[in-house]
C-alpha positions as CSV (number, residue, x, y, z in Angstrom):
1,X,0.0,0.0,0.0
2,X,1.3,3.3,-0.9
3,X,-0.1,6.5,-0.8
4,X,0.9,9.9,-3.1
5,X,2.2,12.6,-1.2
6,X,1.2,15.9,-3.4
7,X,5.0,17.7,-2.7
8,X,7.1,13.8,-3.2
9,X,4.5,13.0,-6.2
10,X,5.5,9.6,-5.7
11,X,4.1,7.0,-3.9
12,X,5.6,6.8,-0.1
13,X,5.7,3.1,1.8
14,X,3.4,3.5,4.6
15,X,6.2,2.8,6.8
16,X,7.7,5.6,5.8
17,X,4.9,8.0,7.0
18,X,4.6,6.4,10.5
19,X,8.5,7.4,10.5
20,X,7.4,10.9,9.9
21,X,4.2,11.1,12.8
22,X,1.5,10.0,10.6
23,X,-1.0,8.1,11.9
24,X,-2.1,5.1,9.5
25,X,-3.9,2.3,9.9
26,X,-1.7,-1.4,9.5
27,X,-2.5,-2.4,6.0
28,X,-5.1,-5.3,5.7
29,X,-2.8,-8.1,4.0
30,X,-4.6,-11.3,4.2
31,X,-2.1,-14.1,3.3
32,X,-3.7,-17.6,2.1
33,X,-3.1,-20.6,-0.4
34,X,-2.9,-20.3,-3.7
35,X,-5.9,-21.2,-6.0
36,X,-6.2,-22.3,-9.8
37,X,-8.0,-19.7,-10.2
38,X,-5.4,-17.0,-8.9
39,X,-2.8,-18.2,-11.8
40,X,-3.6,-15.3,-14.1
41,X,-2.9,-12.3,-11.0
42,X,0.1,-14.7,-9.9
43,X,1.4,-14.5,-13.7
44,X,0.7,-11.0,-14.3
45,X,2.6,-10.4,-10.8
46,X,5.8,-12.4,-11.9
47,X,5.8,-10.7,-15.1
48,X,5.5,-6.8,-14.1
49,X,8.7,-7.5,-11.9
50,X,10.7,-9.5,-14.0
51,X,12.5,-6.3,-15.4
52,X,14.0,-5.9,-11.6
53,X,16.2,-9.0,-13.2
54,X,15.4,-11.1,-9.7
55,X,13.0,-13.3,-11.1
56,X,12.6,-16.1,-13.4
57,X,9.5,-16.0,-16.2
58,X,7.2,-18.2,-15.4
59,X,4.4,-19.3,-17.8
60,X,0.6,-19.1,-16.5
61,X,0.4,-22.6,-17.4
62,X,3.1,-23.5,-14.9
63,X,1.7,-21.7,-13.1
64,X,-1.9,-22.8,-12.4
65,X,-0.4,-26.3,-12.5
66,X,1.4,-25.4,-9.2
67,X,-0.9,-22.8,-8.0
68,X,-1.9,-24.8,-4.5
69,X,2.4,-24.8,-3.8
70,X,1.8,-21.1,-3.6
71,X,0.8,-18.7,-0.6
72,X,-0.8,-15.3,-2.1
73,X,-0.9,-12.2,0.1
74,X,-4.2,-10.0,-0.9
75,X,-5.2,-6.5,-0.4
76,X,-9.0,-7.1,-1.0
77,X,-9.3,-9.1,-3.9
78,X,-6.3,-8.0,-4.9
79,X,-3.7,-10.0,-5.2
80,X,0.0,-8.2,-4.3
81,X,2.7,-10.8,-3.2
82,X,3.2,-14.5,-4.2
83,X,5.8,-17.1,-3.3
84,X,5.9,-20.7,-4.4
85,X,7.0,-23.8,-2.1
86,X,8.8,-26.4,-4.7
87,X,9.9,-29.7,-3.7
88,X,12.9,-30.6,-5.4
89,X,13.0,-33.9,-3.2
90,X,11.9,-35.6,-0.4
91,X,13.8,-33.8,2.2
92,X,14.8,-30.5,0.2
93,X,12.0,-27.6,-1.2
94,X,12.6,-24.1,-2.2
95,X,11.1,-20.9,-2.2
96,X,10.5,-19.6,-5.6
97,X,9.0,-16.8,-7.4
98,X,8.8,-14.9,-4.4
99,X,7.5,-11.3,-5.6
100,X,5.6,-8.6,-3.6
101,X,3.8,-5.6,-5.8
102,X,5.9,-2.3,-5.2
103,X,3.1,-0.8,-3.6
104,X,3.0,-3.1,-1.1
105,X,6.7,-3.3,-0.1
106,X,8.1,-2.5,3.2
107,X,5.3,-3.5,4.4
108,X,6.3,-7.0,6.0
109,X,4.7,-9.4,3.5
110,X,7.3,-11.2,1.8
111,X,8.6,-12.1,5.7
112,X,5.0,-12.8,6.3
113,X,5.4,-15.1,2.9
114,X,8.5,-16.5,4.0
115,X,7.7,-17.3,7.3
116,X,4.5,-19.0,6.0
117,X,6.3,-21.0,3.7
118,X,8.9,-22.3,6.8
119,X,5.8,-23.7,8.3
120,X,3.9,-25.3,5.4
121,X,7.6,-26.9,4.5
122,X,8.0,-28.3,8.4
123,X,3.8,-29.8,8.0
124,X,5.0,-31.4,4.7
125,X,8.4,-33.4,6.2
126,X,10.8,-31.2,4.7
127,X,14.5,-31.0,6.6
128,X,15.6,-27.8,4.5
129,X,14.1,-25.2,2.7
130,X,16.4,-23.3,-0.3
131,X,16.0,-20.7,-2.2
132,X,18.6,-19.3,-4.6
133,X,18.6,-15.4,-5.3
134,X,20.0,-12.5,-6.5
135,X,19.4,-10.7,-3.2
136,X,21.0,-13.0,-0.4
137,X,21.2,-10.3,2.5
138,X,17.6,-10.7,2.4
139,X,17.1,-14.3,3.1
140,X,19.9,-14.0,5.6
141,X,17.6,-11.8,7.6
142,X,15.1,-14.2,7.9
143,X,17.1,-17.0,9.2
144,X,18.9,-18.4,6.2
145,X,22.6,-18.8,5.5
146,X,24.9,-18.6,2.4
147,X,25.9,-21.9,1.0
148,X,28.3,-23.4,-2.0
149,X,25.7,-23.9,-5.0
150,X,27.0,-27.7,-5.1
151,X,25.6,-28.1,-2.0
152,X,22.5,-28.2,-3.8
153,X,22.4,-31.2,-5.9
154,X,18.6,-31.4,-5.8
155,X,18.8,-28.0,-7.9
156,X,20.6,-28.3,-9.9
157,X,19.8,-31.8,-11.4
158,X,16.3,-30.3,-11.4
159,X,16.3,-27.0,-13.0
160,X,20.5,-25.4,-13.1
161,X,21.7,-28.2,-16.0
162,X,19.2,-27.1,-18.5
163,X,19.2,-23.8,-17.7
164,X,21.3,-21.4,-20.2
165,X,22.4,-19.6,-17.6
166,X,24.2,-22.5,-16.0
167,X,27.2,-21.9,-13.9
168,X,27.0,-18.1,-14.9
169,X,23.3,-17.3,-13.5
170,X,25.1,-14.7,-10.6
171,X,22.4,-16.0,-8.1
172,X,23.4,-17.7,-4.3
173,X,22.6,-20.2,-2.5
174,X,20.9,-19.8,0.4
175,X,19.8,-22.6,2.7
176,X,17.2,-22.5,6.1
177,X,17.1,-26.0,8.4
178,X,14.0,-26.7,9.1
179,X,15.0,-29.3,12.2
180,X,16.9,-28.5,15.0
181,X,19.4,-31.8,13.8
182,X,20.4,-29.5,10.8
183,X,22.0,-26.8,13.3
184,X,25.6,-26.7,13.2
185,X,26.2,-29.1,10.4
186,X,25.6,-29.7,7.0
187,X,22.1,-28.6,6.1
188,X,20.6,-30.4,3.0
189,X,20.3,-33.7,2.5
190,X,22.4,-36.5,1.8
């Protein structure tokens, strides 16, 4: 949520006014599961951003085929963040196409995604939850910690050997234990 301030004339995070003294009302985010039937806002989401050069395109076929893996945020009927849980095996899932509208930045919802995702990967059996990005600091914050990419076999069998961007991508590794076995050692599977 952003509102215009007429002597900015840009749009101001709401944070960013209760910095200043103004009073505002928490925004009304409601996060829940993804639906078929949300693949076309999910898509059109993933594709305004992908000029930020964080994301990977995503087809709305791909899409509604995995929308249940995904947790929306809304704003009404709105939807303004998305993130996907993938499996990539049995013990190892990551967090992918995790975008949240510009208007509604700074506003806590992609930790609110995150943190959502953590406990949907703990219900499904899952020791470690990945993601690899272009903005690792971020991740960090939220409990996850750099790792070498090879540490990632699942990935990179699944989606890294075919990509064209393979060994050359610039994204990290980052890796969250989702068991309290995986502190202090090696965190993905064997």
């Amino acid at each position: 949520m952003h509102l215009e301030l007429a002597s900015a004339g840009g749009p101001v995070p709401l944070a960013a006014l209760a910095v200043a003294g103004v009073a505002l009302a928490p925004p009304t985010f409601q996060l829940r599961g993804g639906r078929p039937s949300d693949a076309a806002a999910i898509h059109a989401l993933v594709e305004a951003h992908l000029d930020e050069g964080h994301l990977l395109p995503r087809t709305q076929s791909e899409i509604e085929t995995h929308a249940t893996r995904f947790v929306v945020a809304t704003d009404g009927d709105r939807v303004v963040a998305c993130a996907e849980l993938a499996p990539l095996s049995s013990a190892v899932a990551e967090v992918r196409s995790l975008v949240v509208a510009r208007e509604a930045r700074s506003e806590g919802v992609g930790r609110q995604l995150v943190d959502d995702l953590v406990r949907r990967a703990r219900v499904q059996g899952f020791h470690t939850l990945s993601a690899f990005t272009h903005g690792p600091a971020y991740f960090i914050r939220l409990g996850f910690s750099l790792v070498p990419h090879h540490w990632m076999r699942e990935k990179i069998v699944a989606d890294c050997q075919s990509c064209a961007l393979f060994r050359r991508c610039g994204q990290s590794a980052v890796v969250r234990s989702l068991t309290d076995a995986g502190r202090g050692g090696r965190l993905v599977g064997a």
